[in-house]
Structures are given as structure tokens and as C-alpha cells.
C-alpha positions in Angstrom: 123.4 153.1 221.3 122.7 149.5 222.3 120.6 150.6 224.8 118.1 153.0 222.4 118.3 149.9 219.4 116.9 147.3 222.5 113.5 149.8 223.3 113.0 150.1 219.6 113.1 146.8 219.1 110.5 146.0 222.0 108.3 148.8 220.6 107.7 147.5 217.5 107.3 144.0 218.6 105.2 144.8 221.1 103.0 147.2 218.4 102.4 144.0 216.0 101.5 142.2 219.5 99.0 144.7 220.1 98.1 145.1 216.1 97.9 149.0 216.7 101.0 149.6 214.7 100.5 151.9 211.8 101.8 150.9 207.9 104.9 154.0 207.5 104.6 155.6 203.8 107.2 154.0 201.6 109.9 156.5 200.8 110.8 158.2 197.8 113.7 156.9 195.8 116.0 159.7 194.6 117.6 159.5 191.1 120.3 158.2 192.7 118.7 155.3 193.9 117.6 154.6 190.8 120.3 154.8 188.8 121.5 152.0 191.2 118.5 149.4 191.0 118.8 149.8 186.6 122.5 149.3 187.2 121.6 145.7 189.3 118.5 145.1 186.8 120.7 145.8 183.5 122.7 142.4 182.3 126.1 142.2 182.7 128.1 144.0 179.7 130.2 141.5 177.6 133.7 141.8 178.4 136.1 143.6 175.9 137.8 140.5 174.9 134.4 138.8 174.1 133.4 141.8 171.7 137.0 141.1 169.4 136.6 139.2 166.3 139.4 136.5 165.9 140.7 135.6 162.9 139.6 132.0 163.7 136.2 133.2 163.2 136.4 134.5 160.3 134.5 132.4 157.3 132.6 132.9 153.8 129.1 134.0 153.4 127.3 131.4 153.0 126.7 130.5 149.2 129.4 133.0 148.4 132.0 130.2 147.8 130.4 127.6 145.8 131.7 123.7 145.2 134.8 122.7 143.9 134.1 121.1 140.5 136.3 117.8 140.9 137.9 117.6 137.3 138.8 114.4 135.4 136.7 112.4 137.8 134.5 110.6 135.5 131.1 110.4 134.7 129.6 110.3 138.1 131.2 114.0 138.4 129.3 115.6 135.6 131.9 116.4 133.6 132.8 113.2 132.3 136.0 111.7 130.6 137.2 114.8 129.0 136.8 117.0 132.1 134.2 119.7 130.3 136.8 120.7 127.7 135.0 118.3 125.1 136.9 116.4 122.0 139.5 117.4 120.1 140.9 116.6 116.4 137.7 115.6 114.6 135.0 116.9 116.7 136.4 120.0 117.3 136.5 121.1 113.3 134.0 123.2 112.0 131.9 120.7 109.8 133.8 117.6 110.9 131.9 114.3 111.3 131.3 111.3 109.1 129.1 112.2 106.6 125.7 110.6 105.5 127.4 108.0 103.3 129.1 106.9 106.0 129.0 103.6 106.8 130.7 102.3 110.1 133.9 101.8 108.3 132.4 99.1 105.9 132.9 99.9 102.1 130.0 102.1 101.0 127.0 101.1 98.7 128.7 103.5 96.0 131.8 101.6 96.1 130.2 97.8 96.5 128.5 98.6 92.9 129.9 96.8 90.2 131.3 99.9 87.5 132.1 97.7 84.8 131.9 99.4 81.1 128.4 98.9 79.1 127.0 97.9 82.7 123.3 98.9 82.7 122.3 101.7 85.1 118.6 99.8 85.2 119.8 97.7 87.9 121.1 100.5 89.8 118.7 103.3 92.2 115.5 103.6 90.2 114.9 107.2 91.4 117.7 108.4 90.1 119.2 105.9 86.5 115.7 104.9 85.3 113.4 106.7 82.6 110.6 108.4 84.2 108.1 108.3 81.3 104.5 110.1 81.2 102.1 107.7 80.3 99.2 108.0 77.6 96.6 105.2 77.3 94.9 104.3 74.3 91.3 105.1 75.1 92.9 108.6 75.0 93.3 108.6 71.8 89.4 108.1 70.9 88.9 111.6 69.8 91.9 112.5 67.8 92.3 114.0 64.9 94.7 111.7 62.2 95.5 114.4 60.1 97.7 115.5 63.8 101.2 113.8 64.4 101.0 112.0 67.8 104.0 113.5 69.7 105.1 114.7 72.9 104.6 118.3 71.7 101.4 117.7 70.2 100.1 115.8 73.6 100.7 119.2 76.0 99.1 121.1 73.6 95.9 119.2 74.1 96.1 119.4 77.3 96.8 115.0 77.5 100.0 115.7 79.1 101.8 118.1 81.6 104.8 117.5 81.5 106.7 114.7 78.9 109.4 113.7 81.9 112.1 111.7 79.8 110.0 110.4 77.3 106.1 109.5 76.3 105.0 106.0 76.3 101.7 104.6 75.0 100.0 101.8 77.0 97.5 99.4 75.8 94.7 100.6 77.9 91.1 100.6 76.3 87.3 101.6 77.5 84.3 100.3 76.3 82.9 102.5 73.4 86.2 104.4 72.3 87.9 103.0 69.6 91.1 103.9 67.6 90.9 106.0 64.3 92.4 104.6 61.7 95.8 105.8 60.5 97.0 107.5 63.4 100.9 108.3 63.2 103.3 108.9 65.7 106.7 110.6 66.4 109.3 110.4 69.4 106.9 107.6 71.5 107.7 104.5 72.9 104.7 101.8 73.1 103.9 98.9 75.2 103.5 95.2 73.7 99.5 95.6 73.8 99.7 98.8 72.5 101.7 98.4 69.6 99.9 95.7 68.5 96.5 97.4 68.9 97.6 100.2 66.9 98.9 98.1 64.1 95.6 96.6 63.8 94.5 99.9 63.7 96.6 100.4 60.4 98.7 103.3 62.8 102.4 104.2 61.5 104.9 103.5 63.9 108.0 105.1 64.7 110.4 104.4 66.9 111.3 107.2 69.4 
């Protein structure tokens, strides 16, 4: 054996001395040989210890356990000093609160005003104590008729007032080139200082309302 693997050894060096040696056709691999070179090309399988999951692996998904809110923390946690429960007692009742006369805990206007009997309402809230009264000025008067009683009915149904509010009052008002007729009278009106004395010049009749 030693022998035959020396000669075959000097023929083929001595062939690629020469250069007259002749490329052999690569062999065919079998199936087998196949199988083989996919087993050595193929990565190594994980191990079956590897492929076990642990329960120290185990966690959430993420965004499945959201934050813990930190209760009774304050202001800087959101929730702020009552810990997202809100008030309780007074702001808790259905229609609870202070009120709009409320005050800050200082006596209120209604109760700083002076309720003394035979006090006059004038010097109390205009809007609401005071006489609204409609107003009629003298230069309306022009064009009426004397044999007509001036009143607060017969005003609206000429169309010099709307409405009478809590009273009539005649102002002195006058306009070049209307003057009074004489003998106007008058029922249920109040009159101004100028006006009263206008119409007495006028010979008017008076009467208190």
C-alpha cells in the first residue's frame, strides 16, 4: 500500500512538472452528500432550554399597565389637595354657593340701609323706589283742543304718549311759534316749576294729581 501511494504521488507531481496533466470532472454529489453540506451550512438549533419561557421574563405589554396616579400628593400631581374626590359639605349641594348678594362676609348693602319708619325710599336704588314719569312738554300742547280734559288717558289717545309709567308730568318746554290755548284744564298730572307757571299765565286750571 505504501508502495502504490509513493508512484502516485510522483505521477502527479511529475504531470504538473510536465503541465500535460488533464483537469478530472468534478464528481457528482449524491443526496446524501447533500443533505450533509445543508446540515454544516444550516445554523446551530437553539438548545431546548433556550426555547423555555421563564417566569422572570414574563412582563406587561407595553402601554397595557398605565401610571399609578399618586393620590393626596398635591398640586404638582394633578389631582390636587382633595385627591380628585372634590369638596364636600357646601360645594357638594345641589345649588350651594354664596349667592349674588353675597358679600365676603361683610354686612350686605340691604342690611347697611338705614329702615327707619317714614324714611324716604328717594334716597334708596333709583331703578327700583323712584317714580318713573312720561314726560309731556309744553310746546305739545300747541294744538289742543280746551274743550278736552288734559289727562293721562286723554294723552294715549292722541297718540302724545305710549305708555303713562307711574304718572304724567308736564315740563316747561316751549318752541318758537306754538303757544298755549287759553283755559286748558288738567286731571291726574304733575308739573314742573316753569310749567306751572306758564300755564297759569295761560289762565290753565290746575289740579293736583
Amino acid at each position: 500500500m505504501a508502495e502504490t501511494k509513493k508512484k502516485t504521488t510522483a505521477k502527479k507531481s511529475a504531470a504538473k512538472r510536465s503541465g500535460t496533466a488533464k483537469k478530472q470532472p468534478a464528481a457528482k454529489k449524491t443526496p446524501a452528500a447533500k443533505r450533509s453540506v445543508a446540515k454544516r451550512s444550516a445554523p446551530p438549533k437553539a438548545s431546548a432550554s433556550a426555547a423555555v419561557l421563564k417566569l422572570g421574563a414574563l412582563k406587561p405589554a407595553p402601554g397595557s399597565w398605565p401610571k399609578r396616579q399618586r393620590i393626596g400628593r398635591g398640586h404638582g400631581s394633578g389631582m390636587v389637595k382633595t385627591g380628585g374626590e372634590g369638596g364636600k359639605g357646601q360645594t357638594v349641594r345641589s345649588g350651594g354657593g354664596k349667592g349674588r348678594t353675597f358679600e365676603g362676609g361683610q354686612t350686605p348693602w340691604a342690611r347697611r340701609l338705614p329702615h327707619r319708619r317714614g324714611y324716604s325710599q328717594k334716597a334708596r336704588d333709583i331703578g327700583h323706589f323712584r317714580a318713573r314719569y312720561s314726560v309731556v312738554n309744553l310746546h305739545q300742547l300747541a294744538s289742543w283742543d280746551p274743550s278736552v280734559e288734559v289727562s293721562p288717558e286723554s294723552l294715549r289717545e292722541r297718540g302724545i304718549l305710549k305708555t303713562a309709567g307711574d304718572g304724567v308730568k308736564i315740563l316747561g318746554a316751549t318752541r318758537e311759534g306754538k303757544t298755549l290755548p287759553h283755559g286748558l284744564r288738567f286731571r291726574d298730572v304733575v308739573f314742573s316749576q316753569s310749567a306751572r307757571e306758564a300755564l297759569q299765565a295761560a289762565g290753565a286750571e290746575l289740579e293736583a294729581a
